[in-house]
Residue frames relative to the residue before (quaternion, step in Angstrom):
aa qw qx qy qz dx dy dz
X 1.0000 0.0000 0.0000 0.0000 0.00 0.00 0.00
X 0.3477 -0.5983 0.6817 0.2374 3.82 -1.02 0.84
X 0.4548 -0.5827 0.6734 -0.0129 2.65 -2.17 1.81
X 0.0082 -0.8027 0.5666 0.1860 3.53 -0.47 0.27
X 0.0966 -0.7096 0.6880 0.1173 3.59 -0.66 0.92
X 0.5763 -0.4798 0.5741 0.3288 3.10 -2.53 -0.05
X 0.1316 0.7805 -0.6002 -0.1152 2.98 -2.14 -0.16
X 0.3731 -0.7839 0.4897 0.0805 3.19 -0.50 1.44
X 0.1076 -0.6317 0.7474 0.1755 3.41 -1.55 0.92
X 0.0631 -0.6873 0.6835 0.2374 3.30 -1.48 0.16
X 0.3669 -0.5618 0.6836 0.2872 3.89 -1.31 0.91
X 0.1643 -0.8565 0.4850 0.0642 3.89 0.01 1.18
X 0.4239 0.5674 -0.4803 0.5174 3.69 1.52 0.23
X 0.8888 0.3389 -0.1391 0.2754 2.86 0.08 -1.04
X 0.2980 0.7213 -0.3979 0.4822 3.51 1.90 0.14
X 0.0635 -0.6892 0.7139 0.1062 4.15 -0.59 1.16
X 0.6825 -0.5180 0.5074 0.0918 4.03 0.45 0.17
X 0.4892 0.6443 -0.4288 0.4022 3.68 1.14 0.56
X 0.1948 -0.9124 0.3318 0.1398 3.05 1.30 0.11
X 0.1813 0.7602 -0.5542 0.2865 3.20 0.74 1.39
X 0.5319 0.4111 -0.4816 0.5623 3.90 0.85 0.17
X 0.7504 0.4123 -0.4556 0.2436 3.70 -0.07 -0.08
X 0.4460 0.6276 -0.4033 0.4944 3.01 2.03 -0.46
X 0.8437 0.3233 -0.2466 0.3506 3.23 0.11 -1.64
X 0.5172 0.5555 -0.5721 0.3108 3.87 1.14 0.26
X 0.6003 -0.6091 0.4574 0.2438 3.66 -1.43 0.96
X 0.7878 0.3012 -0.0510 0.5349 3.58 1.49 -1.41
X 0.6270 -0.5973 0.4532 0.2115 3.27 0.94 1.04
X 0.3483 0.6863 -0.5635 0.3005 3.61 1.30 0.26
X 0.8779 0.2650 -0.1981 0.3463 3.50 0.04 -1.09
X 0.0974 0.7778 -0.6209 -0.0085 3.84 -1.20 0.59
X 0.7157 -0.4882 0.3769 0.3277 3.61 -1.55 0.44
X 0.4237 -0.5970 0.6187 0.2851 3.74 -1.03 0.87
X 0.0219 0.8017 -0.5948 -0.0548 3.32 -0.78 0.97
X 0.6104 0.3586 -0.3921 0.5874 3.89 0.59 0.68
X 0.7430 0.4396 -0.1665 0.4763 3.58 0.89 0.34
X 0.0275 0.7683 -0.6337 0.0861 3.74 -0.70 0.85
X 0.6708 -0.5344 0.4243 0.2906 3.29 -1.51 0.96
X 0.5489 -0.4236 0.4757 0.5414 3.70 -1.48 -1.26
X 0.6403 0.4835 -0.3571 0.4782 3.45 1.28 0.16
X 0.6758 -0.4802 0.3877 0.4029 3.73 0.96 0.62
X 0.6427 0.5761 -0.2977 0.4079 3.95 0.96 -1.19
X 0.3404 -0.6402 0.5924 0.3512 3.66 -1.62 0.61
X 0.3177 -0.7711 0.5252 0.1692 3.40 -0.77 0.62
X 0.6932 -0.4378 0.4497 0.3544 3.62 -1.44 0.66
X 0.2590 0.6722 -0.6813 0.1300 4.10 -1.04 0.09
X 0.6027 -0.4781 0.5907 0.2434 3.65 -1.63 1.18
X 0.1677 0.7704 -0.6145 0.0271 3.74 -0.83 1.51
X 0.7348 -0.0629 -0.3114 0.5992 2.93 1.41 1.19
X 0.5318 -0.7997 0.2764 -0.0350 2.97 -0.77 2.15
X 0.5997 0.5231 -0.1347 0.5904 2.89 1.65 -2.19
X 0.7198 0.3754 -0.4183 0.4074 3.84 0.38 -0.12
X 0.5647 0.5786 -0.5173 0.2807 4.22 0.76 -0.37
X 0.0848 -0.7888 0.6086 -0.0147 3.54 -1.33 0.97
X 0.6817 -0.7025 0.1508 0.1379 2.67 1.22 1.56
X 0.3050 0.9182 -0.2151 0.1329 3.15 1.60 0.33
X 0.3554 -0.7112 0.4191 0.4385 2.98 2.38 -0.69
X 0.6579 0.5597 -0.4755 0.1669 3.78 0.22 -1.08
X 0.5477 0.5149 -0.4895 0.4419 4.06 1.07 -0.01
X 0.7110 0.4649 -0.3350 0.4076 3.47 0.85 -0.81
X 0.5359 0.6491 -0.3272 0.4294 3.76 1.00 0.24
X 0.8399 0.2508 -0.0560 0.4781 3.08 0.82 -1.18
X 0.5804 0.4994 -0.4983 0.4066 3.53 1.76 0.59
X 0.8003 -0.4703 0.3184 0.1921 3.30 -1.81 1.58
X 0.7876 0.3394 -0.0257 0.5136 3.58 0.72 -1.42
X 0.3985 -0.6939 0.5413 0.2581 3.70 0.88 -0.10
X 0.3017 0.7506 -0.5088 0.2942 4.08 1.11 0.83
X 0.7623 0.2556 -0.3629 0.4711 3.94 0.77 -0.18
X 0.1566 -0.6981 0.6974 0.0418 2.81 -1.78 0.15
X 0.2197 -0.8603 0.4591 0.0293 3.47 -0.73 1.49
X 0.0606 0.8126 -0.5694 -0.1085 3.65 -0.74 0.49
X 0.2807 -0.6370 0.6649 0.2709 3.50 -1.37 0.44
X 0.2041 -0.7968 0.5661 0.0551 3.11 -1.38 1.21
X 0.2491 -0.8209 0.4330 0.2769 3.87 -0.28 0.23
X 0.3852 -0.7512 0.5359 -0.0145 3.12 -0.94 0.97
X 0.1853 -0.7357 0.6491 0.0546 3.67 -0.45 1.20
């Protein structure tokens, strides 16, 4: 049977860093670059733990700027 897992893009220019996808993620998948900043000065959003997204979408809902984009991939 195929596993489907998540996977998050983030458009990291355009990420200002309000971190309201890590709140609203369920699996703790997503968290702020801290040693890193866009061209706008901001920490941006990035998968710090991949193996756990289930693709649920709920970070891409509740971000301000429209900067992620989830996919569900299948696994064999």
């Amino acid at each position: 049977m195929a596993k489907i897992k998540g996977a998050v893009t983030v458009n990291v220019e355009r990420c200002k860093g309000c971190n309201l996808c890590a709140v609203a993620c369920p699996q703790d998948v997503l968290a702020l670059q801290q040693k890193e900043v866009n061209n706008r000065g901001y920490h941006f959003a990035y998968m710090a733990q991949p193996e756990k997204c289930i693709g649920c979408q709920s970070c891409a809902l509740v971000c301000p700027d429209a900067c992620i984009e989830v996919y569900r991939v299948v696994e064999k």
